[in-house]
N, C-alpha and C positions, 0 to 999 in steps of 0.2 A: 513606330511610325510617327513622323510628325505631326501637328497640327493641318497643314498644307492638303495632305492627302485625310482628313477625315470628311470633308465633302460631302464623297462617296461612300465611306465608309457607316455612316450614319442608316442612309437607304438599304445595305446593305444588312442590319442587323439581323434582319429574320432569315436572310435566307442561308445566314453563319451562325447554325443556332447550336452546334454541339461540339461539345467543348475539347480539348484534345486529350485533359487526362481523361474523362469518362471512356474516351477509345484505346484508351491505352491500357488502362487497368480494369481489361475483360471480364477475369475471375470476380472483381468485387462491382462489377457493373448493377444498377438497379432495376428491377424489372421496367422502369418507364424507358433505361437507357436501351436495354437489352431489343425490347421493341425497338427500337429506331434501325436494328438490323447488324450481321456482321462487317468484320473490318479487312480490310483487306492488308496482308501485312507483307512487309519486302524486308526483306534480311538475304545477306547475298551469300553467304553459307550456308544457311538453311536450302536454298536455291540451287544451289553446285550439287547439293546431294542428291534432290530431286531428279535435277536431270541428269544426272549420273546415272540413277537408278529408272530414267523415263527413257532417254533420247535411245538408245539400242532396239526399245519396243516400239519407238514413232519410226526410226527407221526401217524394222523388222516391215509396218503394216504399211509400206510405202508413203510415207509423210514426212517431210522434207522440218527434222527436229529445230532447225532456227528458226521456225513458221511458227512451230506452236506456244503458245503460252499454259504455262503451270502460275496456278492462281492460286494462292496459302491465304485460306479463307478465317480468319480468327474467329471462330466458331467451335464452343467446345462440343455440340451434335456431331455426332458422325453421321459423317456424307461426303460424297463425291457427286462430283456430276461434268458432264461434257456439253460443249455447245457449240454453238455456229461460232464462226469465224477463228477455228481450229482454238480452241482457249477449253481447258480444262482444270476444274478447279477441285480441292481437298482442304478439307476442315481441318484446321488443327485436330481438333478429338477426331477423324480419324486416325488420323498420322499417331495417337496417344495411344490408340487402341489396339494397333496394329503390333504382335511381338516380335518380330521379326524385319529383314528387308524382304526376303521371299515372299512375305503376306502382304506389304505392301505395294512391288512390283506387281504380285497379283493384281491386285484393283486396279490398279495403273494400266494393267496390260485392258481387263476388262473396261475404263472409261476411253482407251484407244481403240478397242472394237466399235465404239458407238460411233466415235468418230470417223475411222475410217468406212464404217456402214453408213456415215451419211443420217443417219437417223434420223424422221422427223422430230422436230420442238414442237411441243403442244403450245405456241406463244400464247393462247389463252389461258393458262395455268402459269406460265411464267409470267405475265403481269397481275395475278392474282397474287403468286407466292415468288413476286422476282427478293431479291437482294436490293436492300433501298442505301444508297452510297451513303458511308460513313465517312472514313479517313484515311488517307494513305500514310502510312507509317514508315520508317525507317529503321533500318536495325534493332527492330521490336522494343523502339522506347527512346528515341535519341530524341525524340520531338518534345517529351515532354518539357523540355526546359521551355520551351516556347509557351507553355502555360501562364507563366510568369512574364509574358512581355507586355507592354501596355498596350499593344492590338490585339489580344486572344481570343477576342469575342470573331477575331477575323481568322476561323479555324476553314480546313481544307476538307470538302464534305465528299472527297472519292476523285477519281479517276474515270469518268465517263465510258472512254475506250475498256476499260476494263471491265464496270459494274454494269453498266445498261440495265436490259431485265434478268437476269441469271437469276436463278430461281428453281423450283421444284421440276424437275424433267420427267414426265411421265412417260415410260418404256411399258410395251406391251410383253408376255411372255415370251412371243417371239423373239421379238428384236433382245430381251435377254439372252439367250440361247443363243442367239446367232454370236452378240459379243462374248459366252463365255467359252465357245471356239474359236474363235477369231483369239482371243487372250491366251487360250492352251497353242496355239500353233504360233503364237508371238514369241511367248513365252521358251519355244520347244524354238524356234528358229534361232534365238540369243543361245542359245545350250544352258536355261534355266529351266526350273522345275516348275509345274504346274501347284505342286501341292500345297503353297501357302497360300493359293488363291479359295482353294476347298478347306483348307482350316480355315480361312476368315469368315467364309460361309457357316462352316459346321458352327463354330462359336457363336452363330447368332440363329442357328436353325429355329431355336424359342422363339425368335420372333415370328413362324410362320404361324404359331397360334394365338396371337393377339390381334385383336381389332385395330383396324386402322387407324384410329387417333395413337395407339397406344404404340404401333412401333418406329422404332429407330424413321429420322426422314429417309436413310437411305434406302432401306427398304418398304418404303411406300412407294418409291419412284422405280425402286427397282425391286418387282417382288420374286422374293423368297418362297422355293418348294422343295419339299424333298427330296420329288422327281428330278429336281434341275440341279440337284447336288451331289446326286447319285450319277446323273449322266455324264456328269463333269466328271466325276471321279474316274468312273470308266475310261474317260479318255483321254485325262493326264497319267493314269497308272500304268497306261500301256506304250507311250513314250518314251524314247530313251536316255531323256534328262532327269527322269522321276526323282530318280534317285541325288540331284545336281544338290551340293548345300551350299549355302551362301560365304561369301569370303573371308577370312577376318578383318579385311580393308571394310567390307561392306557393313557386317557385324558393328564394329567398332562406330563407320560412321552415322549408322540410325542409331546406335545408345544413346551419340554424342546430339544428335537433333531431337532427339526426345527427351533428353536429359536440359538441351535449350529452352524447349517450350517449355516444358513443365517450369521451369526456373521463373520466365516471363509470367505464363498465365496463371500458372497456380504457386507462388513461393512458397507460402506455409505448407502444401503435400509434398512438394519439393523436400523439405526442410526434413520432414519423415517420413521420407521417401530417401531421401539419399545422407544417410548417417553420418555424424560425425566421424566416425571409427570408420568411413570409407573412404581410402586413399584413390580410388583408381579416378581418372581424367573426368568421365562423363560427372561423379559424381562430385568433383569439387566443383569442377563446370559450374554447374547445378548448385551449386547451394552460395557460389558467388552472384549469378543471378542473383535467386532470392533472396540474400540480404541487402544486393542494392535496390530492390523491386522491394521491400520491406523499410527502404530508407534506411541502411547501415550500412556506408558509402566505408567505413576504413573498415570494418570484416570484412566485405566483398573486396576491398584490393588488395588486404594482405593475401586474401587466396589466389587472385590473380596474378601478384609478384611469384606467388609460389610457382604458380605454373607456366610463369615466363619462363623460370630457370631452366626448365627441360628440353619448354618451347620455346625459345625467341623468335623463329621463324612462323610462325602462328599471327597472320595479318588480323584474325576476330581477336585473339585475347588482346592485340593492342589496339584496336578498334571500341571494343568493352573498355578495356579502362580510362581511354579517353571519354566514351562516352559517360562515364561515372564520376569523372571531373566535371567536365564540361556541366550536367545536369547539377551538381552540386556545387556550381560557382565558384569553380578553381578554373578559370578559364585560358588562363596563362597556361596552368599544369599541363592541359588538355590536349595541348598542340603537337609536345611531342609525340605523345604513342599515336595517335591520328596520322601525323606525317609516316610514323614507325608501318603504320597498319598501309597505307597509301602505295612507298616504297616497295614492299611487300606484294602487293596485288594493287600495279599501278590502273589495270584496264577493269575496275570492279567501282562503278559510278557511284552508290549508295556509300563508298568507305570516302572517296574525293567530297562528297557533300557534305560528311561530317568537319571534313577539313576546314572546308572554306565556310561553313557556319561556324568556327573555332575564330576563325581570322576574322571574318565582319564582325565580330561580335566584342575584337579590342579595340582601344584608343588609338595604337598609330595608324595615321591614314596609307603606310605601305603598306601595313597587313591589312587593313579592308581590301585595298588594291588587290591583295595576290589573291585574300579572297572569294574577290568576283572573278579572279583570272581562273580561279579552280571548280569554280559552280561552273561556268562556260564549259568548261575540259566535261565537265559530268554529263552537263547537255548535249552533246555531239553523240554521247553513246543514248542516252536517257531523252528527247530531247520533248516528251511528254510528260516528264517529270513534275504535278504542278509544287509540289514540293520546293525543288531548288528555284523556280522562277519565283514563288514566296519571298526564299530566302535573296535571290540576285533583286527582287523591287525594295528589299529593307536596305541591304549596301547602298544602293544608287541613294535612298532617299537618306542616308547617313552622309554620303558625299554631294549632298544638293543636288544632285541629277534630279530633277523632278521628270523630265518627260521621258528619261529611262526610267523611271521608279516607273511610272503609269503603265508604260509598255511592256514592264514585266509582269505586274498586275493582273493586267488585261489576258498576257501568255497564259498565266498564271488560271483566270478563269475560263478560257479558253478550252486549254487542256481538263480540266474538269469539266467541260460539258455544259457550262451556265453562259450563254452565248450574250443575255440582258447584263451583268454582267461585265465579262470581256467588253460587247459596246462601250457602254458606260466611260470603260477605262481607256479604251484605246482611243475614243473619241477626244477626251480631256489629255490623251498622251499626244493627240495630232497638232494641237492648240501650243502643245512646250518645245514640242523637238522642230530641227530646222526642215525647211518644207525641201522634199525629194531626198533627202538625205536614206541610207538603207532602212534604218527604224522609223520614217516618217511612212516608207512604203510598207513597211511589215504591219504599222496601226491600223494603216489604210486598209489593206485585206481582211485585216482583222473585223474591221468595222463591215466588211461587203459580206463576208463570212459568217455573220452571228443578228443575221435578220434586222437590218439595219430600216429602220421608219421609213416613212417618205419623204421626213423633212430631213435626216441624216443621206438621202439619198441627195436630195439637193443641194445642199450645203457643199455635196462632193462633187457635184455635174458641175458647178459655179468655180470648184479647181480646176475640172477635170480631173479630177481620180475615182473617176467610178468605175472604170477598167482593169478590174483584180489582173495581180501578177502574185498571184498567194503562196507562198512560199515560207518555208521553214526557214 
């Protein structure tokens, strides 16, 4: 970003205090970073599996599955937990811990019991132990080139709508019981099996003899009995899916998301974990990650040319190796497999953002142009992304736009939840752009919307625009 726009950016220092490789690279995080809390991570593959393996159970407990949100908490603790405003979130380490899809539909089915029982939040416990916003990620690492731009101290500290207080849910033993029927009779309505929900139980039964500091967070929130795992048993044994096993479609696709995470979060377990001497998919997957998460960008693409060849229809593996140019300053290179991975999965926002962060980021001013044209396409599906508005206020402020740079900014904090902030920006964006113009009124709300002073209040009665028309 320019001179022009560091102004604000100056004020702005403390409250953009974490940096974006520290959220990126979990595994080697530092316990001061670690404190600062999990990250919330968006990968759109990882995503399709999820509710692949979720949406039949939000349907089963009558929940309308475009409503709810699955929340991929970068967190190697295992936990889950459910909250208001139908959003339901899983830790990486559980998703790692889980061996099966059956064990993990389990849980899923069990954090859709809470849900559809409505279940009180103890909010006093989740503002003790809420989730304190980090960063919103993209395709588990595309951001990180943005390390390296001369604004990075200006990093993206979460998604409001998403993070708020989410935090430690304390459930009573009822309200357990209640969801792990409600999960048996989810689970038995899909024509799935209960029983990988009572192995993910047995497997952690141990933890009903440790003191509370000592176990897993999930099961402090959700506690563990023997009684309640025996009851369970009983009542998925006697069902007539008991016996149902999971698909090789399904099979296949958790290896393949657990062979992704491990690749991101842990490369070097990755690395021996999944053997040279192993050919199969999940496992090169897996160790092209971790060589480019290890910074050894041409072994990770010669593995991924290998497994174009079988896949060329695979929108992630050409999504990965753009995003492995792109990150190592082949920025030309980048463009194709990014359009490859787009074509591919034109209605999938998070692959379009990688695009047009390829295009703003060269010297001809048509490719900025198409660019900004493909960050827009991203916002129509996404359009609380504050990510790509990030990226659409550096275009503008590349092409002299200053008072769209501002107003996306502003979008920009907005959507994150820092309302002092968005002000700030949208105010300095009302002062560039032409007055009534659509973006002059979109600043305007912005400013009525994010707790505007008394003297911001006047300044607007002296237009007349104090009368929000607040709109997206």
């Amino acid at each position: 970003m320019t001179s022009r726009m560091l102004w604000a950016e100056k004020r702005l220092r403390a409250f953009c205090s974490v940096t974006v490789v520290a959220a990126l690279s979990l595994s080697a995080a530092t316990p001061a970073a670690a404190q600062e809390g999990p990250s919330l991570i968006r990968d759109t593959e990882i995503e399709e599996i999820l509710h692949r393996d979720a949406d039949p159970l939000f349907e089963a407990a009558g929940l309308d599955s475009k409503t709810v949100r699955i929340l991929l908490v970068g967190d190697k603790s295992l936990n889950a937990f459910a909250t208001q405003g139908l959003m339901m979130g899983l830790n990486t380490g559980l998703i790692l811990q889980t061996e099966t899809p059956n064990q993990l539909k389990g849980v899923i089915a069990h954090e859709t019991g809470h849900l559809a029982g409505g279940h009180p939040i103890r909010s006093a416990e989740m503002m003790r132990a809420g989730l304190k916003p980090m960063i919103l990620t993209m395709g588990l690492g595309v951001l990180a080139a943005l390390a390296g731009a001369p604004d990075a101290g200006a990093v993206l500290l979460g998604n409001a709508s998403y993070f708020g207080t989410l935090g430690a849910l304390g459930y009573s033993r009822d309200q357990e019981s209640r969801a792990d029927q409600a999960a048996a009779g989810f689970l038995e309505a899909t024509g799935q099996s209960g029983r990988g929900l009572v192995e993910f139980f047995d497997n952690f039964r141990y933890q009903e003899v440790f003191d509370q500091a000592r176990r897993f967070a999930y099961f402090r929130s959700h506690p563990l009995s023997s009684e309640r795992i025996e009851t369970l048993r009983s009542r998925v044994e006697r069902q007539s899916h008991y016996d149902a096993v999971d698909s090789p479609a399904d099979l296949a696709e958790h290896q393949i998301m657990r062979a992704k995470l491990e690749g991101f979060l842990n490369p070097q377990v990755a690395l021996m974990k999944y053997k040279e001497n192993d050919n199969s998919f999940p496992a090169r997957y897996a160790r092209s990650i971790a060589y480019y998460q290890m910074k050894e960008p041409d072994r990770a693409l010669k593995l991924i040319e290998g497994l174009l060849v079988d896949n060329a229809d695979n929108p992630y593996l050409w999504e990965l190796k753009g995003q492995i140019l792109f990150e190592f300053n082949r920025v030309e290179q980048a463009e194709e497999p990014q359009r490859r991975s787009v074509a591919l999965k034109p209605d999938a926002p998070l692959l379009r953002i990688n695009l047009g962060q390829t295009l703003i980021n060269q010297k001809e001013p048509a490719k900025v142009e198409e660019g900004v044209r493909e960050l827009k396409r991203a916002l129509r599906n996404d359009s609380d992304n504050a990510v790509t508005w990030r990226l659409l206020a550096q275009a503008y402020d590349k092409q002299g736009k200053d008072g769209d740079a501002r107003l996306a900014t502003a979008e920009q904090y907005f959507s994150m939840g820092a309302p002092q902030e968005a002000r700030v920006f949208a105010m300095r964006a009302r002062e560039l752009l032409t007055k009534d113009t659509p973006e002059w009124r979109r600043a305007t709300d912005i400013v009525l919307a994010s707790r505007p002073s008394n003297q911001d209040l006047k300044d607007l009665a002296k237009e007349g625009a104090t009368q929000s028309v607040f709109r997206r």
